[in-house]
N, C-alpha and C positions, 0 to 999 in steps of 0.2 A: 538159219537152222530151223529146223520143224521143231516144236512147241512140244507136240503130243508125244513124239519119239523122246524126244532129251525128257517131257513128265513124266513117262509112262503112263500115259492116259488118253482118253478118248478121245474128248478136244477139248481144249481150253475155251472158258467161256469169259475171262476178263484180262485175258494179252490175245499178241498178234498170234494166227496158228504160225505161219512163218516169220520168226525173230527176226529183225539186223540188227548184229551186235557189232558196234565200233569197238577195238582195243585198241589202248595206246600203248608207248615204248615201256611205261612203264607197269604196265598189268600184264598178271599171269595170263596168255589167253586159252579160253577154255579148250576141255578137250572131245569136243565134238564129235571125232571120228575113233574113241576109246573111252566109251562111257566106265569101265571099271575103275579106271584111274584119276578121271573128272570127279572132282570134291563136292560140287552143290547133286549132281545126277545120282551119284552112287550113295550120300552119304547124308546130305542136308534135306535134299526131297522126299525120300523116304520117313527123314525124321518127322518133319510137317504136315505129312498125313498123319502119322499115328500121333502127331498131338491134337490135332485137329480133333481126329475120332475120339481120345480120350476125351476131349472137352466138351464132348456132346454132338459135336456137329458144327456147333455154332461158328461162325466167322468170328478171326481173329480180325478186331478192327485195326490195331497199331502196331508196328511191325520195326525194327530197326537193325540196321545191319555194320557192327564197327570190319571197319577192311573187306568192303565190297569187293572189289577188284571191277569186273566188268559187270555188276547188278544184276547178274541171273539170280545171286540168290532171291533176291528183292523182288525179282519180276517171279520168283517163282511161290514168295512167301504171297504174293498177290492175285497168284493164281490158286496156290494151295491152300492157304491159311482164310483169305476173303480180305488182305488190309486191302484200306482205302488211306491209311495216313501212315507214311513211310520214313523214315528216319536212314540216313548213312552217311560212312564215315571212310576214308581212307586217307595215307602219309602224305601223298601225290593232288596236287590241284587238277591237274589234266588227266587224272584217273577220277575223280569226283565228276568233275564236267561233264566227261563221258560216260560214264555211269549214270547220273540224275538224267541225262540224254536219250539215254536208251531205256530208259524204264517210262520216260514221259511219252515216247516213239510208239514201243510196242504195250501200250496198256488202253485198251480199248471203248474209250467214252468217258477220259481222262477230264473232260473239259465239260462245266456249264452243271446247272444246280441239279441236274436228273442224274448226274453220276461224280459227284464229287471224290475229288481226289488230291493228295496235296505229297507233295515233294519236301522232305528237310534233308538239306546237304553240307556238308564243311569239309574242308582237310585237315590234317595235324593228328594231333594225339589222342586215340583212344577214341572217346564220349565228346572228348571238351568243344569239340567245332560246335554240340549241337547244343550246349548251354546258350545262347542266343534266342532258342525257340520256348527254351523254358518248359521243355517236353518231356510226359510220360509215355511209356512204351508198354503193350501189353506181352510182347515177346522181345527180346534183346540178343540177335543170332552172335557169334563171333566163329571165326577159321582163321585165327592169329598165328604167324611165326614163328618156331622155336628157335631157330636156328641164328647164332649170334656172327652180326656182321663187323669188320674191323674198323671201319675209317666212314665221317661223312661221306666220302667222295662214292661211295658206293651206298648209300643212301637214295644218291642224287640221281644214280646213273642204271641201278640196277630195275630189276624185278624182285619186289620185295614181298613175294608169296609165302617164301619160307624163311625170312633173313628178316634181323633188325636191330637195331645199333643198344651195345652197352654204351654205360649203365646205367640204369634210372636212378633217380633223385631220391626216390622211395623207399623204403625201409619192407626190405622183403625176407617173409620165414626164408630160415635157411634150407628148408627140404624143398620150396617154389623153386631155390638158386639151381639144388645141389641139378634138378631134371631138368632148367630150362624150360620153366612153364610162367615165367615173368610177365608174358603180359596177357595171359590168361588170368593170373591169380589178380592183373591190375586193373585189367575188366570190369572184373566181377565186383571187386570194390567199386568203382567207379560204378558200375549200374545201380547199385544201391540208391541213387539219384536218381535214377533217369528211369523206375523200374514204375507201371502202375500195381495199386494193390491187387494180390491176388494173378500180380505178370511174373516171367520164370524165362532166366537165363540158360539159351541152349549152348553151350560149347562146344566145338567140332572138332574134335582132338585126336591125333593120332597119336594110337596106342602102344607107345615104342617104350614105355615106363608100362611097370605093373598099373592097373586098374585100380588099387587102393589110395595110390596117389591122387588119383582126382578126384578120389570121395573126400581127403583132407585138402585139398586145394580149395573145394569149394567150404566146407566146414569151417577152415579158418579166416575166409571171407565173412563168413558171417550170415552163410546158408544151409538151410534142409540139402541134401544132393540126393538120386538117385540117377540110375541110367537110364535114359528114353531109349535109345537104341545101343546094341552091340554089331558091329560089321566087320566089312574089311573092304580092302583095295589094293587095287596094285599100285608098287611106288612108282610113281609120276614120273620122278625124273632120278634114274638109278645114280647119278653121281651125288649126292644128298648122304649115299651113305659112308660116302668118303669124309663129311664133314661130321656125320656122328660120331663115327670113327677118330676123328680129330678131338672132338670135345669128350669123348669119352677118356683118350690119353690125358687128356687136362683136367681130369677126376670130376666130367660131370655121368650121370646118368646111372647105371647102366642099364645101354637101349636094346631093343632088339624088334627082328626080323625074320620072315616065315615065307617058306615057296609058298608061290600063291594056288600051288595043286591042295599044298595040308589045307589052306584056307579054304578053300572050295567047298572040299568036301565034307568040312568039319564042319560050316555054315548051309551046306544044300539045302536041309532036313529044319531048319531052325528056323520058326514066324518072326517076325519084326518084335512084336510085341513081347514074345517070349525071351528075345534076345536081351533086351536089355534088363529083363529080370533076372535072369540067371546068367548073366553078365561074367561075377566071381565065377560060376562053375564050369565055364566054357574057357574062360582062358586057363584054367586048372588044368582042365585037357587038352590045350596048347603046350602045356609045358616043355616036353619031353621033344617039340620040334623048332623052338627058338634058335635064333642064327644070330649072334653078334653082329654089327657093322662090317668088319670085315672077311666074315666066313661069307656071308650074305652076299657082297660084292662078289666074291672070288664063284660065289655058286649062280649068281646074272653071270658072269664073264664066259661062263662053262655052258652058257644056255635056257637055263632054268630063267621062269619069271620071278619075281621076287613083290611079296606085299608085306602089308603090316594091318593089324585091326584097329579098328578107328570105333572110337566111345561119344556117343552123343550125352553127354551129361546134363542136366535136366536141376539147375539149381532156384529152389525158390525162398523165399525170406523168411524167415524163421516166426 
């Protein structure tokens, strides 16, 4: 895949311009040929320059990514951000592997004291793989799950992009429960470790709950919140809202869903920067065109595209 196309930029100057990216069985693999609906192009990239800018310019030296999937975010925080020391995390071993693989492949003069660069990888849960390295992080990305799977065996076998297994051990507010924002909200705790002073967890969360929710998600972590960016996207994979739908009848959420024409046009006109400022006052004028799970469905089925806005939330320590 071209580098500059998937950054939206000129050329990359610390990856390959032409990526190879391996996926295995069990990562989501990107979506290359529909950047609106691709989570690191439409939604994380964007966010990393305007932190970047906000922060003067400067390179971000350390960089970590819980639930890589196939490491583009990582190769992209190394091309945006300037890390040279990378942290990541995923459920799957052969998602790791391949991941640390492909960012070792395409990151350019990876090797030897003119361009030092260093790899930290684990699998399992959350942060905890990278407790070995005994590492702070000056940015801590997450694009975590909401969506709850039923049985190990689908653990083992699935794509677990949007899926993942109750229920934790952990002791979680009940408003984290009511939305399925569990292990966003066990992240965030869990970075508290792993965070350097003056580093700030970016969360990638799609916006199918009101926007005030994830100012107390992050709040009752035990952080400052605001929004880095406000966007949107198209949903990736329209059966997903068969299972909000599901978890909604089981009294979680209530989520929702927007043609992605309202989205369009209601974001044309709106900077990066200014989006996640006025954040509140842009889904305020969403209101009136929300589509429940299964209105939503029924209006993909009829033709229509269907999206959701997505909240880059921007949590730092208090």
């Amino acid at each position: 895949m071209d580098a500059s196309t998937y950054l939206a930029i000129e050329s990359p100057k610390r990856i390959q311009e032409q990526l190879s990216i391996k996926v295995t069985g069990h990562c989501f693999q990107p979506r290359i040929d529909d950047f609106e609906s691709d989570w690191v192009a439409q939604v994380a990239v964007p966010a990393f320059k305007l932190f970047r800018q906000q922060r003067g310019g400067a390179p971000i030296e350390s960089f970590c990514s819980i639930g890589t999937g196939s490491g583009l975010d990582v190769l992209s925080a190394v091309e945006i951000l300037g890390a040279t020391r990378v942290g990541l995390t995923d459920v799957h071993e052969d998602v790791v592997a391949a991941a640390a693989d492909n960012i070792a492949r395409n990151v350019i003069g990876n090797q030897g004291p003119r361009h030092p660069f260093t790899i930290e990888a684990g699998y399992g849960d959350l942060l905890a793989p990278l407790r070995p390295y005994a590492a702070r992080y000056d940015v801590i990305y997450e694009n975590l799950p909401n969506i709850l799977l039923q049985s190990v065996e689908e653990v083992a076998t699935e794509q677990n992009s949007s899926a993942y297994l109750p229920p934790r051990a952990e002791s979680l507010p009940e408003m984290v429960k009511q939305q399925m924002l569990d292990l966003h909200y066990l992240a965030l705790v869990q970075a508290r470790e792993f965070l350097q002073p003056g580093g700030a967890v970016l969360s990638c969360l799609g916006a199918r709950v009101p926007l005030h929710v994830f100012l107390s998600l992050a709040e009752l972590a035990g952080y400052l919140p605001s929004f880095l960016t406000y966007s949107w996207k198209v949903q990736g994979d329209p059966e997903l809202m068969h299972d909000y739908e599901q978890n909604q009848k089981n009294g979680f959420g209530p989520f929702f869903f927007y043609r992605a024409e309202v989205l369009q046009e209601r974001f044309k006109q709106v900077g990066l920067a200014e989006s996640g400022e006025n954040a509140l006052e842009i889904e305020r004028t969403l209101l009136p065109h929300r589509l429940d799970p299964p209105s939503a469905y029924r209006a993909f089925r009829n033709g229509d595209r269907i999206g959701h806005t997505v909240a880059v939330l921007k949590s730092e320590l208090r």
